[in-house]
C-alpha positions in Angstrom: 16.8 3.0 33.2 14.0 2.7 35.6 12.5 6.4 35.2 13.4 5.8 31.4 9.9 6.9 30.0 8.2 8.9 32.4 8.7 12.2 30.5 6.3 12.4 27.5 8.1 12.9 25.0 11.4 11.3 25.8 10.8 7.8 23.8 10.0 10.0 20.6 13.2 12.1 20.8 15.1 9.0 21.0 13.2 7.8 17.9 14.1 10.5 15.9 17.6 10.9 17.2 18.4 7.1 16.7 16.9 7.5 13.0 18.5 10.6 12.2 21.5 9.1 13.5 21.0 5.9 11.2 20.0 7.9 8.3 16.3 6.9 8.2 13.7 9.7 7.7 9.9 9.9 8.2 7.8 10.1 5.6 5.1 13.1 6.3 1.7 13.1 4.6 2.3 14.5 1.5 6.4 13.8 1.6 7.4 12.6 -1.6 8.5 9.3 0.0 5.0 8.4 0.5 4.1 9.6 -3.2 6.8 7.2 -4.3 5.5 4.2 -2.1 1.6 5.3 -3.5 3.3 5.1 -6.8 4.8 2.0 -5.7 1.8 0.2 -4.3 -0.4 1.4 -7.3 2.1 -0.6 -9.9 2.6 -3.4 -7.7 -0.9 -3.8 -7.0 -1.1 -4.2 -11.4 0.6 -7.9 -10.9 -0.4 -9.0 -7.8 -4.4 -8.6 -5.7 -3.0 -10.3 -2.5 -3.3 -7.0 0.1 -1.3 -8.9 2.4 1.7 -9.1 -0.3 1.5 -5.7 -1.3 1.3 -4.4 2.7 4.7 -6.6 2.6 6.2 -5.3 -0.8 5.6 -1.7 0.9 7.1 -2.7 4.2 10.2 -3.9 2.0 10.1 -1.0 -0.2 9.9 1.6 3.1 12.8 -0.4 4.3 15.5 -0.3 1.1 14.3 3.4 1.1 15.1 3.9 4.9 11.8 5.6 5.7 10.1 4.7 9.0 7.0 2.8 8.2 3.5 4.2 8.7 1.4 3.1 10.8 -0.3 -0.3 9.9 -3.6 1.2 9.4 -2.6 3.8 7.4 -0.1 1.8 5.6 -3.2 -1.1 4.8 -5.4 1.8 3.6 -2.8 2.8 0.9 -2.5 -0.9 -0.1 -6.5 -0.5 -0.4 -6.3 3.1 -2.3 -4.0 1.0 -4.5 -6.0 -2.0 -5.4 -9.1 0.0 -6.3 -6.9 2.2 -8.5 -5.4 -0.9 -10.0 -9.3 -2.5 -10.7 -10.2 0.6 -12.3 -7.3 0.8 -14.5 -7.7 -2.5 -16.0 -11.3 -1.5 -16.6 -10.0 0.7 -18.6 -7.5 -1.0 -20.4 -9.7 -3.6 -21.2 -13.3 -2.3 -21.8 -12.5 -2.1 -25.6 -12.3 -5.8 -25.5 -15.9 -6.4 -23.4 -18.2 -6.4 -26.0 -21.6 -7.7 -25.4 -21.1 -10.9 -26.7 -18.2 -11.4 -24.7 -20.0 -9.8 -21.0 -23.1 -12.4 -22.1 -20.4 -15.3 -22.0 -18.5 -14.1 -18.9 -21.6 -13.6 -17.1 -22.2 -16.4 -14.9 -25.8 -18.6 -15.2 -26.7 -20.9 -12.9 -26.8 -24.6 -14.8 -30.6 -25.4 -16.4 -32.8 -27.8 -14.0 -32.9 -31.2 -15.4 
C-alpha cells in the first residue's frame, strides 16, 4: 500500500474498474446520460430557483442513475444553464399575460415624499 499511487494512472484504472465492476458508468460530454440530467435539471429548475437544491436533485438523480458525478464546477454550471433556460421559458409562457397595465403595476416606485 505504501507505493499505492506513484504510477500515474493507477488511481484512475482502479476508478473505472471498481465502477465497471459496480455497474456505474461515466457520463461523457455529449453521453446521453448527461442530456437526461440537462433535461432533468431544466424541468426541475421549472418548480424550484434554489441552485443549491437543484446541484442536489442532480447529485441524487446521477446517483439512482449510477453515473459518476461530474465534476462540481461543471455539474453547478448545468444547474446555471438550467435556471436561465427555466427564466426564459416562463417569459414565455407568461408574456401574453404582461400587458402594460399589469408591467406599470408590477413595476416597483419608490413611496411619494411626504
Amino acid at each position: 500500500m505504501r507505493g499505492y499511487g506513484q504510477r500515474a494512472q493507477t488511481r484512475s484504472d482502479h476508478v473505472g474498474q471498481v465502477a465497471k465492476y459496480l455497474g456505474w458508468k461515466q457520463a461523457a460530454t455529449d453521453s446521453q446520460e448527461m442530456k437526461e440530467l440537462e433535461q432533468f435539471l431544466q424541468d426541475r429548475a421549472m418548480e424550484h430557483d434554489s441552485p443549491t437544491l437543484l446541484f442536489n436533485l442532480a447529485r441524487k438523480h446521477l446517483m439512482s442513475a449510477k453515473v459518476i458525478r461530474p465534476g462540481a464546477i461543471a455539474l453547478a454550471k448545468m444547474v446555471g444553464t438550467a435556471r436561465a433556460a427555466a427564466g426564459e421559458l416562463t417569459s414565455h409562457k407568461v408574456a401574453h399575460l404582461l400587458t402594460e397595465q399589469v408591467r406599470w403595476d408590477l413595476e416597483w416606485r419608490p413611496p411619494p415624499l411626504r
